[in-house]
C-alpha positions as CSV (number, residue, x, y, z in Angstrom):
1,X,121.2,96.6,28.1
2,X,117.8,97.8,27.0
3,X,117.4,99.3,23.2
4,X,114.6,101.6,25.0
5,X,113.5,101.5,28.2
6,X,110.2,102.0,30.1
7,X,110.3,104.8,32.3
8,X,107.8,107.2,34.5
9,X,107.1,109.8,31.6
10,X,105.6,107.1,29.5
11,X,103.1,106.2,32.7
12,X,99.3,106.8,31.7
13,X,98.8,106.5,35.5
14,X,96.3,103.2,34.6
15,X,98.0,99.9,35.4
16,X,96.9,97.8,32.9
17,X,97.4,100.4,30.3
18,X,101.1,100.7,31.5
19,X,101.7,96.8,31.8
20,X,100.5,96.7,27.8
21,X,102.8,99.6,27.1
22,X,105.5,98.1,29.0
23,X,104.9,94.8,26.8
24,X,105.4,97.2,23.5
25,X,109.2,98.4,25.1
26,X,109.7,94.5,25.7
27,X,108.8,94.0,21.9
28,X,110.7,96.6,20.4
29,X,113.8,95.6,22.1
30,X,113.1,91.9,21.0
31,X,113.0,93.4,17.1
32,X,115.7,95.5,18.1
33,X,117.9,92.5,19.0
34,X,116.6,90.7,16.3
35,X,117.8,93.4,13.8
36,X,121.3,94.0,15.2
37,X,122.2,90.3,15.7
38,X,120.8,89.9,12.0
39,X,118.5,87.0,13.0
40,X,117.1,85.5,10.2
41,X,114.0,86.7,8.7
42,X,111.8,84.0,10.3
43,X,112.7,85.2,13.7
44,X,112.1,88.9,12.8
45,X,108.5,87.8,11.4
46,X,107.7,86.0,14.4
47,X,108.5,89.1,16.6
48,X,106.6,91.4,14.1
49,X,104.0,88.9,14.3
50,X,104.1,89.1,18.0
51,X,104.1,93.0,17.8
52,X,100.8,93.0,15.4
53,X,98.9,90.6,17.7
54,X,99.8,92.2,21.0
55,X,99.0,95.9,19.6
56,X,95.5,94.6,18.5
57,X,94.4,93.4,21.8
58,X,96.0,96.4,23.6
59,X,94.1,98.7,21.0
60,X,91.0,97.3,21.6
61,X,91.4,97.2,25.5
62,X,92.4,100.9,25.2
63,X,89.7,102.0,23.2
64,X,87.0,100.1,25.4
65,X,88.0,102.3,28.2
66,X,87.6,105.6,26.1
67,X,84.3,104.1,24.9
68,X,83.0,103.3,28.8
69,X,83.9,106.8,29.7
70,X,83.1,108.7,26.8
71,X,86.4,109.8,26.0
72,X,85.4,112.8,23.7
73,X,88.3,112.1,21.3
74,X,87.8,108.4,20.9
75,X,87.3,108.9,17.3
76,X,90.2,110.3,16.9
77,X,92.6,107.6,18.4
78,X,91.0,104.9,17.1
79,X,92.0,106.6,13.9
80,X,95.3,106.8,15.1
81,X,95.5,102.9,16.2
82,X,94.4,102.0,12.3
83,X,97.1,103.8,10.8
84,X,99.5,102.1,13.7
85,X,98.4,99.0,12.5
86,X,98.3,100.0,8.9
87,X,101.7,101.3,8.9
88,X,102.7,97.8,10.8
89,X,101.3,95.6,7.8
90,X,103.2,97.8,5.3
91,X,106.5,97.1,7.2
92,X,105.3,93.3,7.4
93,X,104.9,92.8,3.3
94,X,108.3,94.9,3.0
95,X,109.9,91.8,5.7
96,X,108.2,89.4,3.5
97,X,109.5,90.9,0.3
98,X,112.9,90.4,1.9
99,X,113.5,94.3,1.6
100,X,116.8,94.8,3.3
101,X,116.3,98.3,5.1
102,X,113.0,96.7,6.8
103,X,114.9,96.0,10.2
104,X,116.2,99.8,10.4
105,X,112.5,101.5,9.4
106,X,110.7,99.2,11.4
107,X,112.9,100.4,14.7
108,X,112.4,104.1,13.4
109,X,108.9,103.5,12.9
110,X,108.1,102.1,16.4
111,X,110.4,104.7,18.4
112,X,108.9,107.5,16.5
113,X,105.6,106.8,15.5
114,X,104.5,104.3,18.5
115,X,106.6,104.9,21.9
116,X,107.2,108.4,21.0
117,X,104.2,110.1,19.5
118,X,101.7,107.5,19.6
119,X,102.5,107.2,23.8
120,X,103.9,110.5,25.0
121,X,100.9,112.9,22.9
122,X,97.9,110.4,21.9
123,X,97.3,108.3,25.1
124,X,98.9,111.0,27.4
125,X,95.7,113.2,26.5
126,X,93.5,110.1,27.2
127,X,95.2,109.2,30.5
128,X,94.0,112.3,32.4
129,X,90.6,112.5,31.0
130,X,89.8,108.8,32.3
131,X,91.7,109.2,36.0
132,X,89.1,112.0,36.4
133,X,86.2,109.7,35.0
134,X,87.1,107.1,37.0
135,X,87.2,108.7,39.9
């Protein structure tokens, strides 16, 4: 069974936006695994690694779309993406420092900060603004 799974209230209502978000749940239940079956650090840092690289390409992809329609708070969420990523790198040179409580932060952090608030308030303010841009 799923640590979190993807569901219609974290929909966007824009497919590729919801296939990359749907990666992120696949991702975060990888590290969860990962942390719970005390894989070694290696195989945590790969998955982290994996994380970092997938939220870069979907950050760019996301904030392209604001940009072509002139999202009004564009500035804003890239701001938000940054410290994302910013509080990513800080949880990858605590992994590298072999801190111990990594595993357990690093699940709080992405529930909380990413899939919750990041998902469900940032990009659902986006997600309407665009549909109606688009259409």
């Amino acid at each position: 069974m799923a640590f979190v799974e993807w569901d219609n209230r974290y929909s966007v209502n824009n497919s590729a936006m919801d296939e990359h978000h749907r990666r992120l749940f696949d991702i975060v239940n990888a590290v969860h695994e990962a942390v719970w079956a005390k894989h070694d650090r290696t195989k945590l840092g790969d998955i982290v690694q994996t994380l970092r690289q997938h939220s870069e390409a979907h950050f760019s992809a996301e904030e392209e779309a604001m940009r072509r329609h002139d999202y009004p708070g564009h500035d804003d969420h890239c701001r938000e993406h940054r410290l994302l990523l910013e509080g990513l790198a800080g949880l990858e040179r605590r992994l590298k420092a072999e801190d111990r409580a990594v595993g357990l932060d690093m699940l709080h952090f992405l529930l909380r900060d990413w899939l919750v608030i990041h998902i469900l308030t940032h990009d659902k303010q986006y997600a309407p603004y665009l549909r109606s841009a688009a259409g």
